[in-house]
N, C-alpha and C positions, 0 to 999 in steps of 0.2 A: 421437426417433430409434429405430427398428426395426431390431433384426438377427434374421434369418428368422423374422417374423414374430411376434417379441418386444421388448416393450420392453427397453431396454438395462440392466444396473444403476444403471450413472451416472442417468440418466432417473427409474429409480422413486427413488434417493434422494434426488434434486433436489426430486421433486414429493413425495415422504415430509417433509422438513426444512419447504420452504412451507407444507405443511398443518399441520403442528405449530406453525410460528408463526403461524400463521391465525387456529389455534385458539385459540393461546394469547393473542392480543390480544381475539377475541372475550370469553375467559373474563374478562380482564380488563374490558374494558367491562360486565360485567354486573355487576359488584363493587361497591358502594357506594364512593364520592366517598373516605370517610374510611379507607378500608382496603382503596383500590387501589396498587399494584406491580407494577412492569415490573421483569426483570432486563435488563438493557441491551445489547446486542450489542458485541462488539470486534471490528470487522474489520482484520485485520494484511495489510496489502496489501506483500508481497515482490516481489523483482525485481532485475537487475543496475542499477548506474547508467545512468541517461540513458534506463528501456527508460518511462518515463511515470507510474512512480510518485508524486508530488509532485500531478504536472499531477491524475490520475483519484482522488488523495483528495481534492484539492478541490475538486473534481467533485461527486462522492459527496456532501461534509459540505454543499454550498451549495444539493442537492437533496433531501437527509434531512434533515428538520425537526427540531431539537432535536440534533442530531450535534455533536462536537466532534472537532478537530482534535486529536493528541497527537503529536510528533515526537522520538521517543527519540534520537536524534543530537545534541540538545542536552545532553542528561546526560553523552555521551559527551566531547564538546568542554568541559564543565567539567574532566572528569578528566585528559583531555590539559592545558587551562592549570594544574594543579595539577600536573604531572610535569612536570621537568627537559627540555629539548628533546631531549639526545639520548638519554633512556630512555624518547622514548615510544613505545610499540606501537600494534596496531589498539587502538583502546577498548575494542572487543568483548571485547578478550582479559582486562580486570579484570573480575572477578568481582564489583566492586562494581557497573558498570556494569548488566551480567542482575540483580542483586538489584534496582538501582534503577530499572531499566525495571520489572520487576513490580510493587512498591511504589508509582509513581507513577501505573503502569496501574489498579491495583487500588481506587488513589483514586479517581481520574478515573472505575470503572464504578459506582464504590459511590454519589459524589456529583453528579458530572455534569447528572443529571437527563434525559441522551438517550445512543443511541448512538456509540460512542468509535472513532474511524478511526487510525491508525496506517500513514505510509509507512517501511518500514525494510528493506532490506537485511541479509539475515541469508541466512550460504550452512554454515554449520556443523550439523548436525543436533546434535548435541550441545548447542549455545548455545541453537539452534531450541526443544529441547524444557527448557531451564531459563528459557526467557520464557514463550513461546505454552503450554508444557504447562504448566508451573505454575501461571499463570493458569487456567488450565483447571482443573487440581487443584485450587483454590482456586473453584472452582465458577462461575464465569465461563462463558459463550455466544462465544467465540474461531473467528470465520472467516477461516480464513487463506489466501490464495491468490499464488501467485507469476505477475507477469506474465513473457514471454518474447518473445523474438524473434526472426527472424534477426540473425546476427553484421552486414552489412552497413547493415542500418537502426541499429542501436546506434552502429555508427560513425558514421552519418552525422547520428544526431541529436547525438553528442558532441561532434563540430567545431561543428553550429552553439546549440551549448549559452548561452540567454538570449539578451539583446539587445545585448551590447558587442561586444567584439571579436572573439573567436570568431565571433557570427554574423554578421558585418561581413567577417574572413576567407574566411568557410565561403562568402558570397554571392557573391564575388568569385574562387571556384576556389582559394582560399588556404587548402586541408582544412589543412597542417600547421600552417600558426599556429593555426588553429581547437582543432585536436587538444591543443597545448600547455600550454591552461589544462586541460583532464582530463586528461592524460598519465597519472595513478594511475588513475582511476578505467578509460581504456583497457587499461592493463598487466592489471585485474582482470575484466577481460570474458572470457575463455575459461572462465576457471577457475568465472565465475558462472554465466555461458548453463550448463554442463555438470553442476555441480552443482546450481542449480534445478531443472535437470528432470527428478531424482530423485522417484522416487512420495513420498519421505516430506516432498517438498515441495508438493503435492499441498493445492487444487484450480491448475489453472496454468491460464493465459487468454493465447493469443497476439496480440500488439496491431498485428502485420505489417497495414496496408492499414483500419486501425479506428483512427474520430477517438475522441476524448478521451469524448465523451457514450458515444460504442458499448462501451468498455472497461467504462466508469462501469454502464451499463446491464447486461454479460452478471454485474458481480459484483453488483448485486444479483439477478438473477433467482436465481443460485447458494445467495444465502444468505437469499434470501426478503424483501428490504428494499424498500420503498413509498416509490422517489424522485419527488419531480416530476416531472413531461416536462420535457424539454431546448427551451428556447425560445431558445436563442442562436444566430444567423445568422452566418456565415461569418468578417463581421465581428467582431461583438460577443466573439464566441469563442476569435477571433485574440487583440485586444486583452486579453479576460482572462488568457489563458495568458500572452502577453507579462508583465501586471502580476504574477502568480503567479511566474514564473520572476526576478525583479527581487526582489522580495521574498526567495527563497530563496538569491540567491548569498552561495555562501562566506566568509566575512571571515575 
């Protein structure tokens, strides 16, 4: 992109990060067998609920060879079944939780063997920089970017959220049943659209009118990652995100 006849910032430090990881796998392949090392990339894919986060990491991890999956929401949901029901808050808000998200992340880059994808919802800059920047601190390759959207498409992918009821509702003009099973995670939609798109949330990718592959695709360009082409057909694509979104509900 040119603005009067300049590359833009954004632009030169897209194409500044690429070259640096370019290089830095070159260097690596020139390394003898016995005393080659990769430091591993963690991409932290943010976003409000429902905007495609889930769907475009497994996107991501099934076209990055060697990638894993990591999804800190499950640390969090131990902490909740460990607290009394009616004293529990966001999980976010223990401080065990951010210790234990970095500690498992920190695992996962050291042992892994590939790249580490992370879908998590995080709107606190404060919380934001005792995961994503500790990790960093901790000398970690942390690309973090927030997806967004319009308000309108968020709601409407919330009502028909997976393949049970909700989208069964949603199909049928029955938005408010649909709505009912996310009713929290609606209530949390203003306050996320508004506060992700904060610079210090920052890279952000709007998903408005972009299939699941197109998402997948502009955050590697962003952070320099070598996925496969996207060979899934209209179908096959459907069907995966259907199996993806089944897999991930709720209990």
């Amino acid at each position: 992109m040119r603005l009067d006849g300049r590359v833009s910032e954004r632009t030169r430090s897209v194409r500044k990060r690429v070259r640096l990881r370019l290089l830095t796998e070159a260097i690596y392949r020139s390394l003898p067998r016995a005393v080659r090392y990769r430091a591993r990339m963690l991409i932290w894919v943010n976003g409000p609920f429902e905007v495609g986060k889930t769907q475009t990491v497994h996107e991501i991890a099934r076209r990055l060879p060697g990638s894993v999956v990591c999804d800190p929401e499950h640390i969090g949901f131990g902490l909740q079944r460990s607290t009394p029901p009616a004293l529990r808050p966001d999980f976010q808000d223990f401080a065990a939780w951010r210790a234990g998200v970095v500690e498992v992340l920190d695992l996962a880059l050291r042992g892994a063997g590939g790249d580490v994808v992370v879908p998590m919802t995080v709107t606190s800059p404060r919380y934001l920089d005792e995961t994503v920047g500790r990790l960093r601190e901790l000398g970690h390759d942390v690309g973090h970017v927030a997806l967004l959207a319009r308000r309108e498409t968020v709601v409407r992918r919330l009502a028909g959220r997976g393949a049970g009821v909700g989208a069964i509702a949603a199909r049928v003009g029955m938005t408010r049943v649909g709505l009912r099973r996310e009713a929290w995670a609606l209530e949390q939609l203003d306050r996320g659209l508004d506060a992700l798109s904060a610079p210090v949330f920052a890279e952000h990718v709007v998903t408005d009118d972009r299939t699941v592959p197109e998402v997948a695709d502009e955050i590697a360009r962003l952070w320099g990652l070598a996925l496969r082409p996207s060979t899934d057909g209209r179908l096959v694509g459907g069907l995966r995100r259907v199996v993806t979104s089944v897999r991930h509900i709720r209990r």
